[in-house]
C-alpha positions as CSV (number, residue, x, y, z in Angstrom):
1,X,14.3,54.1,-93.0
2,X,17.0,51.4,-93.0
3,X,17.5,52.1,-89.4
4,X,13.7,51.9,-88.7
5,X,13.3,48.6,-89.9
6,X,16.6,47.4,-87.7
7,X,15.3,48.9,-84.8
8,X,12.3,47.3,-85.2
9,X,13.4,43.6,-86.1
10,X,16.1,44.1,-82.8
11,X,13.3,44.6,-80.5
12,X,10.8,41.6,-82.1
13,X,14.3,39.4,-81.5
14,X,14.3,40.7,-77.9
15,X,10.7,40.0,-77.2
16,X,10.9,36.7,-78.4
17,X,14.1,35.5,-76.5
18,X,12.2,36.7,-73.2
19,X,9.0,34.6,-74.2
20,X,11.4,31.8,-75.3
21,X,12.9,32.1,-71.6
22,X,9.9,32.5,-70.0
23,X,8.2,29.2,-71.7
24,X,11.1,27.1,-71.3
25,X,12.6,28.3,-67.9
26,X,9.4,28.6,-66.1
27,X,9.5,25.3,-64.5
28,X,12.9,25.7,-63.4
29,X,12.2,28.5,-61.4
30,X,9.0,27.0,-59.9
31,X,11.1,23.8,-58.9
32,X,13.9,25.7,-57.3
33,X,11.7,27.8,-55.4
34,X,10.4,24.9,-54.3
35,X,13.6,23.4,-53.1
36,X,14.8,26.7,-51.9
37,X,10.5,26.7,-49.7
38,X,12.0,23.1,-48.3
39,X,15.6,24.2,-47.4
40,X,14.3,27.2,-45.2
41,X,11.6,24.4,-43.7
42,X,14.3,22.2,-43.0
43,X,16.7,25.0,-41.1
44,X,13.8,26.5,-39.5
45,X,13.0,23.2,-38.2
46,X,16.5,22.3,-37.1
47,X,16.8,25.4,-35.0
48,X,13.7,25.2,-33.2
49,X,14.6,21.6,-32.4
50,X,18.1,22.6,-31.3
51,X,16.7,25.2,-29.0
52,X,14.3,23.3,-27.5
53,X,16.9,20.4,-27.1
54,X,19.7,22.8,-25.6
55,X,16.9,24.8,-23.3
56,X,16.1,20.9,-21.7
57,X,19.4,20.2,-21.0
58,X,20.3,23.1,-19.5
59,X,16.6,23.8,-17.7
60,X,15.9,20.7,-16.8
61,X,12.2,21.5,-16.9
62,X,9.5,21.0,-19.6
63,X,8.6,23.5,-22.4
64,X,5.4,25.3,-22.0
65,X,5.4,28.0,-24.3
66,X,7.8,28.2,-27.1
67,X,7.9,32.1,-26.9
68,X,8.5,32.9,-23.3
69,X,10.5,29.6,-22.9
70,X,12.9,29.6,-25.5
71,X,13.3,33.7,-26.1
72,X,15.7,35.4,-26.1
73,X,18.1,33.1,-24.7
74,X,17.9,30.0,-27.1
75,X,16.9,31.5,-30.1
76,X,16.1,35.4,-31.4
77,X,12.6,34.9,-33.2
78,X,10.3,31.9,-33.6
79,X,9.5,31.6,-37.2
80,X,6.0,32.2,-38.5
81,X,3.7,29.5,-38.1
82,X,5.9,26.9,-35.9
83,X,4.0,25.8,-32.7
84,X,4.8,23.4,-30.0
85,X,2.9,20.6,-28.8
86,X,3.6,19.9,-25.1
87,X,1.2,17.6,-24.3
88,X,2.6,15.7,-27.6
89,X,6.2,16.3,-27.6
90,X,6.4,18.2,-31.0
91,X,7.3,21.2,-33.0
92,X,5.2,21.5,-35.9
93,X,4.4,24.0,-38.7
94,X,1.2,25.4,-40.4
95,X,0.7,23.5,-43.7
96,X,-1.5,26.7,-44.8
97,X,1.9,28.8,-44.9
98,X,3.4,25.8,-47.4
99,X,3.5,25.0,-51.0
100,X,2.5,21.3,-52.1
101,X,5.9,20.6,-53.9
102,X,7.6,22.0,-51.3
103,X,6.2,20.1,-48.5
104,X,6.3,17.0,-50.4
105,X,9.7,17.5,-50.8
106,X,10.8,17.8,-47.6
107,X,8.8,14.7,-46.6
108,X,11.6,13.4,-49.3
109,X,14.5,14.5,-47.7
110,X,12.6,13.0,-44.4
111,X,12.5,9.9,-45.8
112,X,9.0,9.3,-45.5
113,X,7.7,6.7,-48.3
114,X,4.9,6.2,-50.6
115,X,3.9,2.5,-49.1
116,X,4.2,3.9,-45.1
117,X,1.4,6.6,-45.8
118,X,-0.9,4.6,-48.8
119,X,-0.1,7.6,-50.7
120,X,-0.1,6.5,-54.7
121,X,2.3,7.2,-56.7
122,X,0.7,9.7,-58.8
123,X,-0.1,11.3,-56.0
124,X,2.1,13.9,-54.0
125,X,3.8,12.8,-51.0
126,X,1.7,14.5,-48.7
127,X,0.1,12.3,-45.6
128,X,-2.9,13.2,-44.1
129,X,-2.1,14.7,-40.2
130,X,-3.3,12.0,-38.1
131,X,-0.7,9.6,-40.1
132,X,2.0,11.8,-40.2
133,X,2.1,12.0,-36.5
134,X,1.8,8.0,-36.0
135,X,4.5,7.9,-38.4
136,X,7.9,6.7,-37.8
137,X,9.4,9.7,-40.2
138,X,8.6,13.4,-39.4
139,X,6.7,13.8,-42.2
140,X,4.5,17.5,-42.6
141,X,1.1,16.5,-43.2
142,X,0.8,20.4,-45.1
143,X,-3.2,20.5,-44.1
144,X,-4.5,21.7,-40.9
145,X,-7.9,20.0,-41.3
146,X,-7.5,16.7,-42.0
């Protein structure tokens, strides 16, 4: 019986650290996904640019289509939702495909601002489309409708 009863508190003391955990670690694991979501933005980013930067130097030609211009020979795979702009000049992503926190933290690391964009400050750093791409800063405007 004695046994019973230990087994029994053990497993209520188990339970309760892993709701403990769960309550109090939860944000932390939404904010470094998060920052983990803006990281691979970032890279992905950084490698399309590169290829498209290395592909003009040695081409000498404008980009027309990011698939058949830049694979296999500047970089293996296009990552999901990146698109060029010709007619613009840009590389941009499909804010469907991104989390809010996420794509307001890259526009962080972008160094896009509150006052450039009107944005308030209780409001996430997230700039409608048409301003992000009069903007100074390549901020991800992370909605394809407005």
């Amino acid at each position: 019986m004695f046994n019973l009863i230990i087994v029994i508190i053990s497993i209520s003391l188990v339970a309760a650290l892993a709701i403990a955990t769960l309550f109090y670690g939860g944000s932390v694991f939404s904010n470094e996904s998060a920052n983990a979501e803006s990281s691979r933005i970032l890279n992905e980013a950084n490698q399309i640019v590169s290829a498209v930067n290395l592909r003009s130097i040695r081409d000498k030609s404008p980009i027309e289509n990011l698939e058949e211009d830049l694979i296999p020979r500047y970089i293996q795979v296009i990552p999901e939702g990146w698109d060029i702009d010709v007619e613009e000049g840009s590389v941009s992503l499909d804010g469907s495909l991104v989390s809010i926190k996420a794509c307001e933290l890259v526009n962080e690391r972008q160094g896009a601002t509150r006052d450039e964009f009107g944005i308030a400050e209780e409001d996430p750093l997230i700039p409608v489309c048409t301003d992000a791409a009069e903007s100074k800063y390549q901020a991800l405007c992370c909605n394809s409708g407005t």
